[in-house]
Backbone as CSV, one residue per row, in Angstrom:
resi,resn,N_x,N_y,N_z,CA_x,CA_y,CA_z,C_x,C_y,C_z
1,UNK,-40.079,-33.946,-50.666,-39.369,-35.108,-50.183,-40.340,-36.026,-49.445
2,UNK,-40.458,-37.637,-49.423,-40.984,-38.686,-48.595,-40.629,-38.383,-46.957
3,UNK,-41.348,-39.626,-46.422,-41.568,-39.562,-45.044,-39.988,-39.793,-44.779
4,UNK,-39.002,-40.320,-45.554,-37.517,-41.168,-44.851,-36.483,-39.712,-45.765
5,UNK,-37.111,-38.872,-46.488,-36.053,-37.592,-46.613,-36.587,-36.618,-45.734
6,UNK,-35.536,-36.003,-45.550,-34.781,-34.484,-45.286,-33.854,-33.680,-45.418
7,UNK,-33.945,-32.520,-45.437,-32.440,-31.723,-44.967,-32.950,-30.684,-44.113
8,UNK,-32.100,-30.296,-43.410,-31.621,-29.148,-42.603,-30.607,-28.371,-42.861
9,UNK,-31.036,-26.981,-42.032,-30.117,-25.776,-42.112,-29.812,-25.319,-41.161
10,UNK,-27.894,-25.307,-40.745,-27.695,-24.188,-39.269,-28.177,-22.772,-39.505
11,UNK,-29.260,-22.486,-38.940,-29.018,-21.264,-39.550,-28.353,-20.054,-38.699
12,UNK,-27.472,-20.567,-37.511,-26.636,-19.204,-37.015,-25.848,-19.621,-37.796
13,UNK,-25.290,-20.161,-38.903,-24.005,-20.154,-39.593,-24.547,-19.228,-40.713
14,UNK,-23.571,-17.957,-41.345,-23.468,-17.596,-42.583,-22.686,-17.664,-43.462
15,UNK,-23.182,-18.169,-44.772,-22.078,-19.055,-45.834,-21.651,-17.749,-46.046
16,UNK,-21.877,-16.571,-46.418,-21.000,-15.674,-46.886,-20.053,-14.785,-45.739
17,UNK,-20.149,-15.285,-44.642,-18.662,-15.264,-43.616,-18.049,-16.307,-44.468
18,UNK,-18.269,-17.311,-44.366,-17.321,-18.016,-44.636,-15.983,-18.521,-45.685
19,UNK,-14.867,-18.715,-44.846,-13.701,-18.609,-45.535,-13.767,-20.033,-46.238
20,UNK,-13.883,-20.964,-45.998,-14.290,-22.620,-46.889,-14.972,-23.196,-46.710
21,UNK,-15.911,-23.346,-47.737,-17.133,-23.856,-48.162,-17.159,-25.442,-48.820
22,UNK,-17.031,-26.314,-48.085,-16.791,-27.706,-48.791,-17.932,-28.848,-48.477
23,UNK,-18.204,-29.578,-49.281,-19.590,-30.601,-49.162,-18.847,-32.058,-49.321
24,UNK,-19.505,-33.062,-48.651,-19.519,-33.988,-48.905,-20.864,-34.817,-49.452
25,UNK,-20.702,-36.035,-50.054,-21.846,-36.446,-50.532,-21.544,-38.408,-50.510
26,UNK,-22.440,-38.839,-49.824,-22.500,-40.319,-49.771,-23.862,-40.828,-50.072
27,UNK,-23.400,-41.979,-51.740,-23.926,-42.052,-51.936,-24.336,-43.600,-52.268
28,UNK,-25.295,-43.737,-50.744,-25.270,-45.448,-50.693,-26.308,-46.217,-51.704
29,UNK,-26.227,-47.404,-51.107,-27.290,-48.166,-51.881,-28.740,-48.061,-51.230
30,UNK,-28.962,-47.616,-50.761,-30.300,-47.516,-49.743,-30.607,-46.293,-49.660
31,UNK,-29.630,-45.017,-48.938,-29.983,-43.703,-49.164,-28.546,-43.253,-49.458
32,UNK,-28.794,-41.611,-49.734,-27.410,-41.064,-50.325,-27.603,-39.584,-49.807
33,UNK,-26.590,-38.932,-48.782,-26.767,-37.888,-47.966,-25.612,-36.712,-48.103
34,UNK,-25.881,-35.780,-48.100,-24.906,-34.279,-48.550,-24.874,-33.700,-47.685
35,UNK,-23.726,-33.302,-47.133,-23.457,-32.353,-45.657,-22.643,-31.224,-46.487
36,UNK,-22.820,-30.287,-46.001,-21.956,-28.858,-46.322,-21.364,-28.187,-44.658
37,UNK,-20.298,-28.272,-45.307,-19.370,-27.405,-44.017,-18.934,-25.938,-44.060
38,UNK,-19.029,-25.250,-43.385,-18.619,-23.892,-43.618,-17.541,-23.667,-42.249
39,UNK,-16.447,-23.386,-42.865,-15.219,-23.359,-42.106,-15.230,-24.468,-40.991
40,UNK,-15.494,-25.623,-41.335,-15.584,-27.166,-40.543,-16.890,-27.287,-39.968
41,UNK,-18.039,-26.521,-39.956,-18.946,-26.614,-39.037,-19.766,-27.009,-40.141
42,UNK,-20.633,-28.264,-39.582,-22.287,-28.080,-40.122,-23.174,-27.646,-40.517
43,UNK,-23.414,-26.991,-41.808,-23.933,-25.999,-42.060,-25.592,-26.649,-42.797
44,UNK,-25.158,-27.433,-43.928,-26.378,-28.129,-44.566,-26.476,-29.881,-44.060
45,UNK,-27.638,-29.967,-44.322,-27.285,-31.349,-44.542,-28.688,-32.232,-44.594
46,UNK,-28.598,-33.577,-46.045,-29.522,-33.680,-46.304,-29.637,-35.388,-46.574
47,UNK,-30.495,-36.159,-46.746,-30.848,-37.488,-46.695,-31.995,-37.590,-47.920
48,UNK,-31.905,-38.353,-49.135,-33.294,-38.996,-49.495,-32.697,-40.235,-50.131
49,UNK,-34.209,-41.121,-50.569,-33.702,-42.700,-50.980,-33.089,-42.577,-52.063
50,UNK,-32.035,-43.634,-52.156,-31.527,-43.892,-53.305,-31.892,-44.219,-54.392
51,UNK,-32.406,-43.847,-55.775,-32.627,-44.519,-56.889,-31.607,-44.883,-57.578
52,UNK,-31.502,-44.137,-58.815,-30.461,-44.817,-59.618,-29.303,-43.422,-58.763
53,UNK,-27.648,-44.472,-58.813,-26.704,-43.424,-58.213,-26.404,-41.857,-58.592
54,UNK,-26.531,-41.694,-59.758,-26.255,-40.062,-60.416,-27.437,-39.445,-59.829
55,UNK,-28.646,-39.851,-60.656,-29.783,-39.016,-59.731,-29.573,-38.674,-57.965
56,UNK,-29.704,-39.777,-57.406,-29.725,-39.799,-56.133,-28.259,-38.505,-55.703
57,UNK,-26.873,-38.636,-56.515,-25.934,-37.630,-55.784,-26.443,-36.656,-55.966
58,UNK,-27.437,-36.215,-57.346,-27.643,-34.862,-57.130,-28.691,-34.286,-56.641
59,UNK,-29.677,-35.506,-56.299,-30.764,-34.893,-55.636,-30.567,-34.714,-53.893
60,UNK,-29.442,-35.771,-53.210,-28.712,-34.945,-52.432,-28.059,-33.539,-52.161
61,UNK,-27.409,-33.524,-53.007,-26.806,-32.053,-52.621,-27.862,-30.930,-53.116
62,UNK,-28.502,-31.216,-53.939,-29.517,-30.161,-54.141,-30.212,-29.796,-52.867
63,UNK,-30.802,-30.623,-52.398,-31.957,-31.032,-50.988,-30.904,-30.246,-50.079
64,UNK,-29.475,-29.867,-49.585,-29.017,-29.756,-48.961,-28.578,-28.528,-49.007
65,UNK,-28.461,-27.656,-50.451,-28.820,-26.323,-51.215,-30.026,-25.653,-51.348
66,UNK,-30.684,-26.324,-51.189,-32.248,-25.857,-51.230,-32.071,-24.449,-50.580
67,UNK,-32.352,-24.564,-48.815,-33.071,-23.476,-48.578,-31.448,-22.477,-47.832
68,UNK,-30.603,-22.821,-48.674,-29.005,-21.820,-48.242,-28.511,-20.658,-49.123
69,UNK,-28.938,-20.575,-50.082,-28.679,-19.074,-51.102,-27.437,-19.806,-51.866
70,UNK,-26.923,-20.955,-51.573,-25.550,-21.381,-52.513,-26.065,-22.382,-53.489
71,UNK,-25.469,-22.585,-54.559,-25.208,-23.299,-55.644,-24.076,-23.812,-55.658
72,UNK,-23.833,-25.282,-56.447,-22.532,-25.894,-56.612,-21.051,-24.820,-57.011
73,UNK,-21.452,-23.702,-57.307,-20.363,-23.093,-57.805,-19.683,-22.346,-56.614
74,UNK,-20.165,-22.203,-55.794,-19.739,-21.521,-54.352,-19.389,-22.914,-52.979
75,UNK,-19.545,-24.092,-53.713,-18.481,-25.228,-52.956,-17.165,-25.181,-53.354
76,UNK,-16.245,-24.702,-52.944,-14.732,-25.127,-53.216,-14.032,-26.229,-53.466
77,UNK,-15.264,-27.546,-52.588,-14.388,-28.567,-52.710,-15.267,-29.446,-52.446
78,UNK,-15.749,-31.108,-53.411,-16.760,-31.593,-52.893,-15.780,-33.260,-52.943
79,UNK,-16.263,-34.216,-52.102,-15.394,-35.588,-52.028,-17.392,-36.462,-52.024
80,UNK,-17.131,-37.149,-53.019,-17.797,-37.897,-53.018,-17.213,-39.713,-52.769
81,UNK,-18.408,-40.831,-51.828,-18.175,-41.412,-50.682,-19.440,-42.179,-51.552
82,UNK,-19.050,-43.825,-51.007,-20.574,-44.981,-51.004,-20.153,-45.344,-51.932
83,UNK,-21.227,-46.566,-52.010,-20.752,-47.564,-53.027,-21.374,-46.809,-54.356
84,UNK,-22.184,-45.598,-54.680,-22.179,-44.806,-56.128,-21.575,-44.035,-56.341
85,UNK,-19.881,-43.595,-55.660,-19.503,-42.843,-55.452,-18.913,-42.078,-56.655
86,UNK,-18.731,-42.775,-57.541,-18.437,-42.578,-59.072,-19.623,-41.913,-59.765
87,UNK,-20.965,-41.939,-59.350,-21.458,-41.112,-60.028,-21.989,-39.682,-59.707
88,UNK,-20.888,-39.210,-58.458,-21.296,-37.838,-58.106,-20.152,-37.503,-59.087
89,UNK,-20.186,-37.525,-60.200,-19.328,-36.242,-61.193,-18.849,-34.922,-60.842
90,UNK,-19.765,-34.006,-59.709,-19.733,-33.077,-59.337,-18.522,-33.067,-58.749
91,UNK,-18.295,-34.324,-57.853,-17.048,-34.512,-56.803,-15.874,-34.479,-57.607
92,UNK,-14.764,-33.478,-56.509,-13.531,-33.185,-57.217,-12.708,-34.496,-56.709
93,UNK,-13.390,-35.518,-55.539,-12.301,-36.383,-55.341,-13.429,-37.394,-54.672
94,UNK,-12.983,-39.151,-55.167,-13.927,-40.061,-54.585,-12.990,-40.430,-53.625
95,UNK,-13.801,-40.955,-52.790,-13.414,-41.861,-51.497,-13.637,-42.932,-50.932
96,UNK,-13.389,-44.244,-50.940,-13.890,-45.447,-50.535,-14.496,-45.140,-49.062
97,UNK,-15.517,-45.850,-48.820,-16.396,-45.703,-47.644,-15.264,-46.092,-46.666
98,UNK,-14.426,-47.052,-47.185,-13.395,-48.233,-45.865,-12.789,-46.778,-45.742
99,UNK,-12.198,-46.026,-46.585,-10.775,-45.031,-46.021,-12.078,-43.753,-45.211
100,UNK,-13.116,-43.737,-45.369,-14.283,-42.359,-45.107,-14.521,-43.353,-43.179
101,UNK,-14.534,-44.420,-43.090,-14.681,-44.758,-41.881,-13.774,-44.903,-40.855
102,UNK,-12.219,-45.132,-41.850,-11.055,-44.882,-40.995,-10.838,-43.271,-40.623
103,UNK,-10.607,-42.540,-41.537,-10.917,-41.302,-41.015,-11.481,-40.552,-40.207
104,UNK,-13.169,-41.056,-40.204,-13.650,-40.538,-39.240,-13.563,-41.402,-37.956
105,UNK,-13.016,-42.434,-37.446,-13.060,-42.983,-36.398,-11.736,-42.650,-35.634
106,UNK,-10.538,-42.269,-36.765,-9.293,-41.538,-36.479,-10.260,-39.845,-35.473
107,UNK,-11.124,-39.251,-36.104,-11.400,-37.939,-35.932,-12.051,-37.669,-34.571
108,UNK,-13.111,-38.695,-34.690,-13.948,-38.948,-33.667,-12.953,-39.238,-32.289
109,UNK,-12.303,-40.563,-32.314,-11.704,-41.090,-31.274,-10.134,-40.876,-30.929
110,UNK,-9.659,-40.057,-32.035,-8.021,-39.881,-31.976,-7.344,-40.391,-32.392
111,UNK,-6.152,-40.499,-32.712,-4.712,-40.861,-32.806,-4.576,-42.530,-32.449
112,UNK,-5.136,-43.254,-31.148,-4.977,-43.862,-30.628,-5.926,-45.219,-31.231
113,UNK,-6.968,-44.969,-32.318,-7.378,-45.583,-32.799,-6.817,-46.284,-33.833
114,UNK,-7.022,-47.638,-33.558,-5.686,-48.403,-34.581,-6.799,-49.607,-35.784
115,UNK,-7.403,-50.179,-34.793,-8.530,-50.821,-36.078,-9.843,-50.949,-35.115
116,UNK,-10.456,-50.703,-36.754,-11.957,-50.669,-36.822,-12.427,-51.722,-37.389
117,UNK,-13.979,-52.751,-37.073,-14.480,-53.255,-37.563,-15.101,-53.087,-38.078
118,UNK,-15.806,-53.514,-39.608,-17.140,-52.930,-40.091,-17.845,-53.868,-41.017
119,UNK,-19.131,-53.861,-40.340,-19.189,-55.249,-40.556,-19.815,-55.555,-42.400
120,UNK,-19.415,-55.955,-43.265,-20.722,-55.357,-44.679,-19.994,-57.280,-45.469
121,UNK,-21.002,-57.872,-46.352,-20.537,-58.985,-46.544,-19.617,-58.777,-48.232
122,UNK,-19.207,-57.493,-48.218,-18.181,-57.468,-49.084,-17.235,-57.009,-49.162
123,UNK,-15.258,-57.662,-49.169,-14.315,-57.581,-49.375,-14.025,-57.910,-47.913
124,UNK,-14.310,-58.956,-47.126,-14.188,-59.032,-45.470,-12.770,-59.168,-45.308
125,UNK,-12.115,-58.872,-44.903,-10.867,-58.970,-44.448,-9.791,-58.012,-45.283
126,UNK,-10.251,-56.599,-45.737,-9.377,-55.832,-46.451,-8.941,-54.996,-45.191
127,UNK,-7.339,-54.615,-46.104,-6.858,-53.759,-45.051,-6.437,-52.670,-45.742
128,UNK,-6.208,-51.066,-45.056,-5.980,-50.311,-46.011,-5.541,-49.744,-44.434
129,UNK,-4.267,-48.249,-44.800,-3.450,-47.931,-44.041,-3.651,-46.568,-44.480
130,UNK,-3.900,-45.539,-43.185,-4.031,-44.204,-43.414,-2.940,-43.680,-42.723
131,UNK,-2.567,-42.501,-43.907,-1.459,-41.324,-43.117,-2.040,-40.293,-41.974
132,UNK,-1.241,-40.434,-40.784,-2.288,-39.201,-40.166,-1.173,-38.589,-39.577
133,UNK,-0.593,-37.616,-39.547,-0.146,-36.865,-38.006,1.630,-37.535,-37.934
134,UNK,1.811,-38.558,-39.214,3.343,-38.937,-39.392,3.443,-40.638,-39.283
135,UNK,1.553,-41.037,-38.713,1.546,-42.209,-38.141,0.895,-43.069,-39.114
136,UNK,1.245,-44.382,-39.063,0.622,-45.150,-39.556,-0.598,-45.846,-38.970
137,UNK,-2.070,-46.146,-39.707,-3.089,-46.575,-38.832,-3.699,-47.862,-39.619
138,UNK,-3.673,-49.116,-39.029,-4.155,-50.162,-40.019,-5.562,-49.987,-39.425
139,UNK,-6.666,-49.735,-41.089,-7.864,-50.377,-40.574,-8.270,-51.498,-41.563
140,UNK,-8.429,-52.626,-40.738,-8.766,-53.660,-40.741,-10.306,-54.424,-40.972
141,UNK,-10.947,-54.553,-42.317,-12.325,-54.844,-42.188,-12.883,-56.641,-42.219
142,UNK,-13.939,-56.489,-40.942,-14.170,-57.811,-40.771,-15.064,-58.178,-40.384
143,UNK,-16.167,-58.703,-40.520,-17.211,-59.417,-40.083,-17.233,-59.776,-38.636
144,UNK,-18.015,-59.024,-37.799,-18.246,-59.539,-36.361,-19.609,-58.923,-35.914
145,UNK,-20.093,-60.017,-36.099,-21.234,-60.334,-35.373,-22.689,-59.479,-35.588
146,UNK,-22.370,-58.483,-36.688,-23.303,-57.883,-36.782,-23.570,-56.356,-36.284
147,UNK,-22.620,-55.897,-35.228,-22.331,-54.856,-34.787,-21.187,-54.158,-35.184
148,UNK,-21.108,-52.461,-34.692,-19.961,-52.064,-34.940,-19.104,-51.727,-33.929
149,UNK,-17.872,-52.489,-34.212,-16.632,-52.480,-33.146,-15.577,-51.559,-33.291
150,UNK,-14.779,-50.946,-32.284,-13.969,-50.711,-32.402,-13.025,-50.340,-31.121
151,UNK,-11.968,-51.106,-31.696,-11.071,-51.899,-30.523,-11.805,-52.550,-29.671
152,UNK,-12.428,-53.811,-30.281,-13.184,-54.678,-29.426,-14.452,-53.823,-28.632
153,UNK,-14.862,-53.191,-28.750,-15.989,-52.136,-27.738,-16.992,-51.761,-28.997
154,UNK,-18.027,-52.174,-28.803,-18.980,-51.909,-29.572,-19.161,-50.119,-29.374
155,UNK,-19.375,-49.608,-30.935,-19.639,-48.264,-31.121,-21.160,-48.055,-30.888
């Protein structure tokens, strides 16, 4: 791997304790990165530049398999994320980055999080509405200023 890849390994985690084994993979226009979770925790996780999108998803999750004893066949469940997100094939389910940022800002900050800004100069002003917990959550995307907001408070 170059000076701008890596991956890492927890290594007090053992994948073969583990009861679910699931990866994610985002795969941007710039770089494209693979995390593996083992029963929610951090287990792999890996970064290199993007070339063309298929290559790049799988040279992610590979990089992120490398030094763990698992292969794609011992992920249960992979969601591929980013604007190449269509060409992780591997992934049993894609995800728009807008619903992957509402989510995690729901995860990160709670319940109480209602909209997020983010700033990117394409589709500015989409809105998309996540189920969480019975509740409805508008996140709201919009151009401000160059930073990332949420609920007015820079992240």
């Amino acid at each position: 791997m170059s000076g701008h890849e890596y991956a890492s390994v927890n290594e007090q985690l053992d994948w073969k304790k583990a009861q679910v084994i699931v990866a994610g993979v985002d795969v941007g226009a710039v770089s494209s990165k693979a995390m593996i979770l083992l029963d929610g925790q951090t287990y792999a996780f890996s970064q290199v530049t993007t070339r063309t999108p298929k290559e790049s998803a799988f040279k992610a999750v590979n990089a992120a398999l490398a030094k763990t004893g698992l292969t794609l066949g011992n992920i249960q469940y992979i969601v591929g994320t980013g604007r190449g997100r269509t060409q992780a094939v591997f992934a049993r389910k894609t995800i728009s980055e807008i619903a992957c940022g509402a989510a995690g800002a729901i995860h990160i900050w709670g319940p109480s999080v209602r909209t997020c800004w983010m700033p990117e100069g394409r589709a500015v002003g989409h809105s998309l509405h996540r189920e969480r917990q019975g509740n409805r959550f508008p996140l709201e995307r919009q151009m401000c200023c160059g930073d990332w907001t949420l609920n007015g408070s820079i992240c």
